[in-house]
C-alpha positions in Angstrom: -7.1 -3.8 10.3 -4.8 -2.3 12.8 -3.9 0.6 10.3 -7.4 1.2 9.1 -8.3 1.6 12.9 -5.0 4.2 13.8 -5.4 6.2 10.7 -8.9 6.7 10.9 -8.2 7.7 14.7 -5.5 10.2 13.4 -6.9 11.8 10.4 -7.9 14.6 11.2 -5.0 15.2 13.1 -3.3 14.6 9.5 -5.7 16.3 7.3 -4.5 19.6 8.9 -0.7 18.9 8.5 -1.0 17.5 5.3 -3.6 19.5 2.8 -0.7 22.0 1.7 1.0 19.3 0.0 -2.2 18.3 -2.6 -0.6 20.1 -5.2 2.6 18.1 -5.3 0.9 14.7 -6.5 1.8 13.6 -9.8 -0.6 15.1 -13.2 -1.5 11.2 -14.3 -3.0 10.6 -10.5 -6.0 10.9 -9.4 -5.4 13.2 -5.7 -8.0 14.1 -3.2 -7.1 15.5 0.2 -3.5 14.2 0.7 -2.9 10.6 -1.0 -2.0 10.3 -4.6 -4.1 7.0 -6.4 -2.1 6.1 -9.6 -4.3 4.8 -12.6 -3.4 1.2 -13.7 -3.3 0.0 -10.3 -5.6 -2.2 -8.2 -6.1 -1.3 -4.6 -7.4 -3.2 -1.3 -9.5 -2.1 1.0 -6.6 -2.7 3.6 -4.9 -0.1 2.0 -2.5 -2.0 -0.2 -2.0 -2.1 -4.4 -1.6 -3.9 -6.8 0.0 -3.9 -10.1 -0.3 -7.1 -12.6 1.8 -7.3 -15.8 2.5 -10.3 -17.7 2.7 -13.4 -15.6 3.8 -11.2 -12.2 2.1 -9.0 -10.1 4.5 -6.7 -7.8 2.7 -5.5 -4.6 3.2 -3.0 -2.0 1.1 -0.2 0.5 -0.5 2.9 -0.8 0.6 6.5 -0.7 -2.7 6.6 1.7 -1.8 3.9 4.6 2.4 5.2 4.3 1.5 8.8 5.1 -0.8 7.7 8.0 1.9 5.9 9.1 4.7 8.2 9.2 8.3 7.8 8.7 8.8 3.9 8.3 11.8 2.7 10.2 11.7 -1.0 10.1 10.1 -3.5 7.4 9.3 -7.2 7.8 8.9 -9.1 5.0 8.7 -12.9 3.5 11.6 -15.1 2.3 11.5 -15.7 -1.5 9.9 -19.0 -2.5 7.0 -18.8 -0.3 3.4 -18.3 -0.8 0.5 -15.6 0.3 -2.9 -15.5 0.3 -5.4 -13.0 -0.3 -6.7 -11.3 2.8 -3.6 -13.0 4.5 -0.8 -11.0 6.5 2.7 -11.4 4.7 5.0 -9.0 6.5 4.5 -5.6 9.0 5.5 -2.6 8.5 6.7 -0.1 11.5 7.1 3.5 11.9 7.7 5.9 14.4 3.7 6.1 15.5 2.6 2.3 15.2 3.4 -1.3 13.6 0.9 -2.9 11.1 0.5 -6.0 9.1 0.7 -6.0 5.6 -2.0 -7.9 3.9 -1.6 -9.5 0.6 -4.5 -8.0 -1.8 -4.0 -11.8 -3.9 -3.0 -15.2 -3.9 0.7 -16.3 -5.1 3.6 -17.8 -5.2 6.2 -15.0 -4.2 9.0 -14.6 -6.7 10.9 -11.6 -5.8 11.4 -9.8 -2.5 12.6 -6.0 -2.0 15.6 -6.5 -0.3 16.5 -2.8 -0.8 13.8 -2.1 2.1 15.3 -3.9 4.8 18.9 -1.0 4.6 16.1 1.6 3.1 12.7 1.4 4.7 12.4 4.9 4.0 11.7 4.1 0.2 7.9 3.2 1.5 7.2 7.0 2.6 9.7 8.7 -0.4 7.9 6.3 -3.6 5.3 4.0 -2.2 4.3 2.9 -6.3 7.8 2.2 -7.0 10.8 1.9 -5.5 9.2 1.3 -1.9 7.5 -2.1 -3.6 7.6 -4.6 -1.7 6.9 -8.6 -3.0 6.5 -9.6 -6.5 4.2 -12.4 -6.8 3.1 -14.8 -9.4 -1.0 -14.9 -9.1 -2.4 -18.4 -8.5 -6.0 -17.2 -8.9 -6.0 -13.9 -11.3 -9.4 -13.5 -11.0 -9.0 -12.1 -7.4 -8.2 -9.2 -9.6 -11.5 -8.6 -9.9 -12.8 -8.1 -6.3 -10.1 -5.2 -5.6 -11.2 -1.7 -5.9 -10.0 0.6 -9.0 -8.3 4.3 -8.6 -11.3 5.7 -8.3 -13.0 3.3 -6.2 -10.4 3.2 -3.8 -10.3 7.5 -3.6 -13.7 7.5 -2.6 -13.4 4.6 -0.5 -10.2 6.4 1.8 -12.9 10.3 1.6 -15.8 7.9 3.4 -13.5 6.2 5.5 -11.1 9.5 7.1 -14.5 11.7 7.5 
């Protein structure tokens, strides 16, 4: 909630710094304005994503929320062996224009951290999608799946929201 209200506050602020860079985003992305939105992934309305394979879904922030935020300096996340819940905060993330909760998109037992991030928090802004992941989890309720927004869903959701 915190980020949603900043970056909406700052984007268009952003929108001018940042529209040169569109054509950098990856050819199997879908890109509009400045955030690349990678197919195969399920995204929250809190900005964060979600991708499930197998029996573990690994779960981190968007290309969107990171570039609002700016360089990311600090990350706070959960010790292995614990649980989140959907909608539920499970760590913060702080850069050098604000701090924000990170809210788990699903339910789960959490089976693998990121510790790379906490030496590295830089990986967040450099490869949100993969190496600035941040909690694997192991879904207690995969049919939360189902109430997160797709690629497309989730492009047109972050156009309505920053105009």
């Amino acid at each position: 909630m915190a980020l949603r209200l900043w970056a909406s506050s700052t984007a268009n602020a952003l929108r001018i710094s940042v529209a040169s860079t569109a054509h950098l985003s990856p050819p199997s992305s879908l890109s509009r304005c400045f955030s690349t939105v990678l197919d195969g992934l399920k995204y929250a309305s809190s900005h964060e994503w979600v991708k499930h394979e197998g029996s573990v879904a690994t779960i981190g922030i968007t290309d969107h929320a990171q570039d609002h935020l700016g360089e990311v300096v600090f990350v706070d996340l959960p010790e292995p062996d614990g649980s989140v819940g959907q909608g539920k905060s499970f760590g913060a993330v702080e850069s050098v224009k604000a701090t924000s909760d990170i809210n788990s998109p699903i339910s789960g037992e959490i089976v693998e951290v990121n510790t790379q991030l906490s030496e590295t928090p830089g990986l967040i802004n450099k490869s949100p999608y993969e190496e600035g992941w941040m909690i694997k989890v192991k879904p207690s309720n995969p049919s939360e799946l189902e109430s997160l927004l797709g690629p497309k869903e989730y492009t047109k959701f972050c156009e309505e929201e920053d105009h």
